[in-house]
N, C-alpha and C positions, 0 to 999 in steps of 0.2 A: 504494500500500500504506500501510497506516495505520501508524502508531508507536505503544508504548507509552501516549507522553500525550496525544494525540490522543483514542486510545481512552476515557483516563482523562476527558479534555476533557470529552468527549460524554458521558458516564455520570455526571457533577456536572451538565452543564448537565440531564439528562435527571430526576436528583434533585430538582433545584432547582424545575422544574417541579413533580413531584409535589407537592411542601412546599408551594408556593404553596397546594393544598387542603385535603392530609394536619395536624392541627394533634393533641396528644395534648393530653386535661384531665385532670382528676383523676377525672372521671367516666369518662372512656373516652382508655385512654391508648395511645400509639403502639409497636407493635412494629415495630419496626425494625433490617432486616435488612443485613447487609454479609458480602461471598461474598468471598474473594481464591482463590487458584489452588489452595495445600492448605487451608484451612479456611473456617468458616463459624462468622457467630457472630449473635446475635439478642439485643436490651434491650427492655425495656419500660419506657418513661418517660414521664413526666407535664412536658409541655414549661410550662404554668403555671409549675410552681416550678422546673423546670429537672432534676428529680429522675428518676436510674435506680430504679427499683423494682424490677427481675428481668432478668437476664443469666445468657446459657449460651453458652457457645464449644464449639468440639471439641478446643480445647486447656483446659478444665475439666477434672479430673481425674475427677468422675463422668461424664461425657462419654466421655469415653477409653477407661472400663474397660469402657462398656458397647459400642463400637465394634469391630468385630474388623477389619482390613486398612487400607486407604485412610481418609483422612479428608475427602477430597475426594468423598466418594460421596453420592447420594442418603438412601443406610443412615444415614450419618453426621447427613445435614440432619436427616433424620427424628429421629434421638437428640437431636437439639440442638432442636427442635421441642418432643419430649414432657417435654423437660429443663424450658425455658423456661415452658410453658406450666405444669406443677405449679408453678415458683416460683411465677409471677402468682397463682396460682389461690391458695397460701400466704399471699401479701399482701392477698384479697382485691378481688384485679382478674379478673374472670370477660368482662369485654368489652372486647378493643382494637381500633384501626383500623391496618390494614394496610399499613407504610410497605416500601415494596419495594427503597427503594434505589437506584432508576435501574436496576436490575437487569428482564430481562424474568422475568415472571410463568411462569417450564417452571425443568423440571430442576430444582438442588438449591433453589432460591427455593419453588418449587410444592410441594416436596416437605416443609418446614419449616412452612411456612403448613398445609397439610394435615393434617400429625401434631399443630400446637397444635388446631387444631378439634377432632381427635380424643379428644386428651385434656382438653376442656373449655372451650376458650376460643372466646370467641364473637367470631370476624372478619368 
C-alpha cells in the first residue's frame, strides 16, 4: 500500500517529467494546474520572466460565489476554468500550453482545461 509521500513522490517525479517539454514564453505561456483533495486552482505564467499573469483558485472569492456545494467537484474545476481563462484573455494571453501537473488528464484536470477552451483560450 502506498503512503501519502510516496504518492506525492511519484506525482513530482511524474511533473518533472512533463516540465522537461512543457516551457511557458511570453508568446504562449503555461497554465498550470495543481488539484489537492478540496480544491483546485490554475496560473498562467510566462516562465521567461518568471511572471504569474492570471490565477483562479476555488478559494477566490469570485470562484466561491459562483460554486454552489463541494469545491472538490468537477462544477467547481469548471468555474475555476472559465475564471482563469477570462483573466488570461484580460491580459491578453489568448494561447497557453497545457501544464497538467503530474496530475492524469480525467476528472476535475479534464474538466478545467475544457471550460478555458470554452471560454476562449487556445490549448
Amino acid at each position: 500500500m502506498y503512503t501519502k509521500h510516496d504518492r506525492e513522490a511519484a506525482r513530482t517525479r511524474r511533473h518533472l517529467r512533463v516540465r522537461r517539454r512543457v516551457e511557458g514564453t511570453a508568446a504562449r505561456p503555461r497554465l498550470c494546474v495543481h488539484r489537492s483533495l478540496r480544491h483546485i486552482a490554475a496560473q498562467v505564467i510566462d516562465d521567461t520572466e518568471g511572471r504569474t499573469l492570471a490565477a483562479a483558485s476555488t478559494l477566490d472569492p469570485e470562484a466561491a460565489s459562483r460554486i454552489s456545494g463541494s469545491r472538490a467537484t468537477s462544477g467547481a474545476a469548471a468555474v475555476v476554468g472559465e475564471l482563469v481563462a477570462a483573466r488570461a484573455l484580460a491580459q491578453g494571453v489568448s494561447k497557453v500550453v497545457f501544464d497538467r501537473g503530474g496530475y492524469l488528464y480525467h476528472g476535475r484536470v479534464a474538466a478545467l482545461a475544457e471550460a478555458a477552451r470554452k471560454a476562449g483560450l487556445e490549448l
